[in-house]
Residue, then its C-alpha position, 0 to 999 in steps of 0.5 A: x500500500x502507497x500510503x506514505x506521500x499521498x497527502x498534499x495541501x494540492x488535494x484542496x482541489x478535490x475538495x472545492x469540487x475543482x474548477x466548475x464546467x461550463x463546455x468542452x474546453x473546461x475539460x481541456x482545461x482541467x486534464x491540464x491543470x489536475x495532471x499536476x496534483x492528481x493525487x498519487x493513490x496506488x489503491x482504493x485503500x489509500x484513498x480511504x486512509x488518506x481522507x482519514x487523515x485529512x477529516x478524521x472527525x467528518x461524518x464519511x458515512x451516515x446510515x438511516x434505519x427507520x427513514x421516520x426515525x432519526x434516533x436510529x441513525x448511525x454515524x461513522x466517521x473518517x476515522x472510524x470508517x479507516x478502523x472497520x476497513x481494517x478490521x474487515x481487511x484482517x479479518x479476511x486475510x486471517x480468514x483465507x490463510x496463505x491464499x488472497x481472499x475473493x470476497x463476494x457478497x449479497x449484501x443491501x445498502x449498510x455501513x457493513x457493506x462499505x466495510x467488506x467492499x473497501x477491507x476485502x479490496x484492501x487485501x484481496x478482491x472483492x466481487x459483487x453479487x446483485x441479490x435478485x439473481x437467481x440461485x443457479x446464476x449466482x452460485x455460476x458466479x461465484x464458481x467463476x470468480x472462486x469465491x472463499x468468502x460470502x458476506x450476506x445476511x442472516x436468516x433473520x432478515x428473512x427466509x426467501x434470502x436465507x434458503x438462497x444462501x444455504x443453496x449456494x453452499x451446496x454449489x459453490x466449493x469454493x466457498x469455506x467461510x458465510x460471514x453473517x449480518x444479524x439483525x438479532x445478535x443471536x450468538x446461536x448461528x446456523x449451521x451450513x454444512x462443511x462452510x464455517x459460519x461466523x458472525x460478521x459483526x463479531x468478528x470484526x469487532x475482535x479484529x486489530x484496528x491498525x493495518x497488519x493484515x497480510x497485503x498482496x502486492x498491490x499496485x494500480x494494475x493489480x485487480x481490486x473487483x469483479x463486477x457482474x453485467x448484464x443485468x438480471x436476465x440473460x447471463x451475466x459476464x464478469x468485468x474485472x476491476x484494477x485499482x487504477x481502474x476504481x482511482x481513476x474514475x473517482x478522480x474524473x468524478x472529482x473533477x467534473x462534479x463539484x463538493x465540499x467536505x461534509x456535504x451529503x450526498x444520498x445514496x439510493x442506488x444498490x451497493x452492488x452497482x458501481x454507480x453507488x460503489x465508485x460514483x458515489x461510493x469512493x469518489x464522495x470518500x476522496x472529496x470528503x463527502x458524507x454519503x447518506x444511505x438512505x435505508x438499507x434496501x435504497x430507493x426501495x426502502x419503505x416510506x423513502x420516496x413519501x419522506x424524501x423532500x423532509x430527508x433533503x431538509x433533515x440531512x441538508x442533501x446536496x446531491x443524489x444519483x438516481x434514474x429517470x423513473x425515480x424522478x418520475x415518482x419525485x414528481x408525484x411526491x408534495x414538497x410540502x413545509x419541507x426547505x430544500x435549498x440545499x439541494x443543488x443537483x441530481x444525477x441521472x442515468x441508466x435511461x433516456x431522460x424526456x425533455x418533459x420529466x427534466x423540465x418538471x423536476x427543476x421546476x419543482x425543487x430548483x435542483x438541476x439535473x445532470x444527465x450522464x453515461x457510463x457502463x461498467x466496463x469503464x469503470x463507472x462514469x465517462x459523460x456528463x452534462x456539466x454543472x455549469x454550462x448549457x444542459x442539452x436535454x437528451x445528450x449525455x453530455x460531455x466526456x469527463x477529464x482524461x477520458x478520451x472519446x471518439x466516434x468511428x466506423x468499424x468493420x466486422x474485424x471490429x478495427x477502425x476504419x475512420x473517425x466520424x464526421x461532427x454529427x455522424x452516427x457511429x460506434x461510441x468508444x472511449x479510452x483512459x485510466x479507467x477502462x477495465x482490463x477485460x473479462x475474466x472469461x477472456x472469449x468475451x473481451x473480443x470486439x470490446x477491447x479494441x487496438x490502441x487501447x480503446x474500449x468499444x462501448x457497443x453503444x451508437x452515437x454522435x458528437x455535436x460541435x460542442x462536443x456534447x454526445x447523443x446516444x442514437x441506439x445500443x449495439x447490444x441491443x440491450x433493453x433498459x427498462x427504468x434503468x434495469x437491464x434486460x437482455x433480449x436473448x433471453x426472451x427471444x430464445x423462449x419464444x423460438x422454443x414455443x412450436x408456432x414459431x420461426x423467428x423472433x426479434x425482442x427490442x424496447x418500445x418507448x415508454x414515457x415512464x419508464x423510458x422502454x418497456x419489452x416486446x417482441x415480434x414473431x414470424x409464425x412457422x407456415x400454417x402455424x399461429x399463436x396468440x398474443x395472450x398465448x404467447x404472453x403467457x409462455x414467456x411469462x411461465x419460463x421467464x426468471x424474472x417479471x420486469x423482462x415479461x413482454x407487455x406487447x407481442x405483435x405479428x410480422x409476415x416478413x421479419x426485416x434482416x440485413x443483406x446477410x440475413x441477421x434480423x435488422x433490429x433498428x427496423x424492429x424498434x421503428x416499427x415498435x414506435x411506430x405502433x405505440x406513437x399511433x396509439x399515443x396519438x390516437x388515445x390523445x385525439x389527435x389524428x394523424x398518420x405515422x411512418x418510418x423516416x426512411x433515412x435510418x440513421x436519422x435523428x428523426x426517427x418518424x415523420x408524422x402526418x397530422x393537421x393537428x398542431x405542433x404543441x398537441x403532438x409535442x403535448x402526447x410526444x414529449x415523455x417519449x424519448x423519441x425523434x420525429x418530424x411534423x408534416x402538414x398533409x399540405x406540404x406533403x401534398x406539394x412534395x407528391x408524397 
């Protein structure tokens, strides 16, 4: 560990937020003035060691119980947040022997989280694991990854987790130590079999609070994480994180976001994801940032959402990272006698963002709101619209410091064939410090890390002449339903299991809540027919899980495919929007006729056809993230359309 040398008086940059960004050359500016004081981190545990020093009393983690009951509240500061990483890093050493521990851990959002993820990537590797996976793919993954450790809770919070856990234990070999969280302090602990079960607060708390533990030779290449893609349908791949790659991103976040120590920052999002781990996990941790859990389970927590403005106003919050459908419900939310002006801006991504929802949010609360973009595979977060400057409603905004990104054109060997023009779709790729090493099953990494260092996002976008970057489709193809992923594989592979059907295409269709719902649409095998209530609930019995349940499965005569027979899914999502566009309308009373652009790659994604006006069609349209162009049938008629 290099925690000798890393305090300096230049880190006072880090805590006034930096320089605010106002457009693209203030994030020149910045690579230029940070690249001499960027502190010199080798890990994320100097990062906590190194605030310990700076703000030894400041409160780095404040977690609320009871969202109605304050006297419930548990403070831990800098200091003390140093001593439970070592703790939990001897802990786990201790534990695993001559071998480096991988610590895996199906945990919910509480101070003991932060303790396991920080202790264990201190001395080993610590890999998250999403809760509502199913049993068979989380024990998958925790072969994969060798897991010796589980950190997760106790059987009294609940036997639906619990039956899981002693599931794993009898999948996974690997496994020899269950670190249990216990609600009761019960000293009686379950049995598991031949894995060792021990009482995870207990044992932390006879632990040497000072850095003795056993290191590995840690240096910024060396790998602190394993994170889990793919959201909870499909089959997760498993990104490994360096501790450069963890370092790296929080100081971009540092310099594009502005804070100050002590200023509070509601955390809402799942400690399994790494926009709560490293966005506002160990970047809030490097700027002195007090991170407010906000209930165990988040945004999900029971009563939070009613008693969210009255939080803003008891914790003074000054920021928070959400997505766009937890906006949406704000909304609904009275502020009521609640003051918050201390609220200075939200976060938000995971999801298209409607010009409507954005306008509404800070028309409530005063608060501005940051649309950005980042996937796992680089580390977190790479664009952000910028805190000062013009917010470009539907763009991601700006690339962070010391994250280079470009738009190109590859070819099917995934090399660059040219650079795009400003303003033309391409394939979105970005490069830096924090772009992970690859997969740990190394089969996946083709296509995605490309020459010279670059990161393919499989993303498709353009640049404007402000550098700001628009997201125009996923090469992925991955549905993003709220903010939740849904891999269309696997709704696509049931459906060609049922016998009436020859091919299937699976995309989002918009949604003004949730920004895309699935559906899907089949080709039927000659005379064969189905249903669309059949097919619903065909998919729905064999699904592994609802949200990833089509709320639409329409007919195709001819499925559209490429010049080599792929199906084509950019036609499949138009004629999805096509189809809940007419409905909007309709449902609205306004009459109109909608078609496809025939320029595929246009922003436009419709041409509408109506008498009606402009505002009653942006009226129905604007919670839909979705381009069109208006057509009077006049001027459709003097152009022989």
């Amino acid at each position: 560990m290099n925690t000798a040398n890393v305090l300096s008086t230049e880190v006072e940059m880090v805590e006034r937020g930096c320089k605010e960004v106002r457009d693209y050359s203030d994030v020149v500016t910045l690579e230029v003035e940070a690249s001499a004081i960027q502190p010199a981190y080798q890990s994320s545990y100097d990062v906590i060691y190194d605030s310990a020093k700076r703000y030894p009393e400041t409160i780095a983690i404040h977690y609320v119980e009871d969202v109605e009951d304050a006297s419930k509240d548990l403070k831990i500061s800098y200091q003390q947040l140093l001593t439970q990483v070592n703790k939990a890093a001897n802990l786990f050493s201790n534990l695993a022997g001559e071998q480096a521990p991988t610590v895996s851990y199906i945990l919910p959002n509480l101070p003991q989280t932060h303790y396991t993820i920080w202790g264990a990537e201190a001395c080993g590797i610590v890999n998250a694991i999403n809760p509502f996976l199913e049993v068979e793919k989380t024990a998958a993954l925790l072969n994969s990854v060798q897991a010796n450790i589980l950190v997760t809770l106790g059987p009294g919070f609940g036997q639906e987790q619990w039956s899981k856990v002693v599931a794993l234990t009898e999948r996974v070999s690997s496994l020899s130590y269950v670190l249990l969280i216990n609600p009761t302090g019960d000293e009686s602990l379950p049995s598991l079999g031949d894995v060792e079960v021990l009482d995870f607060d207990q044992s932390l708390n006879v632990q040497v609070s000072e850095y003795i533990f056993k290191p590995r030779l840690i240096t910024p290449q060396t790998i602190a994480s394993y994170f889990h893609t793919g959201g909870t349908t499909g089959t997760p791949k498993i990104a490994k994180h360096t501790h450069l790659n963890e370092v790296a991103n929080a100081w971009n976040c540092c310099l594009s976001v502005p804070a100050s120590p002590g200023s509070v920052c509601l955390v809402g999002l799942p400690l399994f994801h790494v926009n709560a781990v490293i966005a506002t996990g160990l970047s809030a941790f490097m700027k002195g940032q007090t991170v407010l859990l906000a209930g165990m389970n988040g945004y999900r927590t029971a009563g939070l959402l009613a008693n969210f403005w009255r939080l803003i106003e008891r914790y003074q919050v000054a920021t928070f990272s959400c997505v766009p459908t937890i906006l949406s419900a704000l909304i609904e939310v009275p502020i009521g006698e609640a003051n918050i002006e201390s609220l200075d801006f939200a976060i938000c991504g995971a999801a298209p963002l409607s010009p409507k929802l954005m306008e509404s949010f800070e028309a409530k609360t005063g608060a501005r709101v940051l649309e950005g973009y980042g996937l796992t595979e680089a580390g977190c977060v790479s664009t952000l619209n910028p805190v000062a400057g013009e917010r470009k409603v539907g763009s991601i905004g700006l690339r962070l410091p010391n994250q280079p990104l470009k738009i190109v054109v590859l070819n099917d060997a995934f090399e660059i064939v040219r650079e795009c023009a400003e303003g033309e779709i391409g394939s979105l790729l970005v490069k830096g410090d924090n772009v992970f090493p690859g997969y740990l099953d190394e089969s996946k990494n083709a296509g995605v890390l490309l020459a010279d260092g670059w990161l393919n996002t499989g993303d498709l976008a353009r640049i404007d002449s402000d550098g700001y970057v628009w997201l125009t489709g996923r090469e992925k193809d991955l549905i993003i339903r709220g903010g939740h992923n849904i891999d269309p594989g696997e709704i696509e592979d049931i459906l060609m299991g049922h016998p009436a059907i020859a091919s299937v295409a699976a995309v989002g269709q918009p949604d003004a809540y949730a920004g895309e719902l699935p559906c899907a649409y089949v080709c039927f095998q000659k005379g064969q027919k189905a249903s669309e209530k059949e097919l619903i609930e065909y998919v729905r019995s064999r699904i592994s899980e609802r949200a990833a349940v089509p709320v639409f499965i329409g007919h195709l005569e001819i499925m559209p495919v490429t010049a080599v027979g792929k199906i084509f899914k950019p036609e499949v999502r138009r004629i999805a929007m096509m189809r809940v566009v007419d409905v909007a309308l309709r449902e609205a009373g306004v009459t109109a006729h909608v078609v496809a652009d025939a320029d595929i790659t246009s922003d436009s994604n419709l041409i509408i056809t109506s008498d009606a006006a402009a505002l009653d069609v942006g009226a129905v349209l604007r919670d839909y993230n979705i381009g069109y162009t208006l057509n009077e049938p006049a001027v459709v008629a003097e152009n022989g359309a």
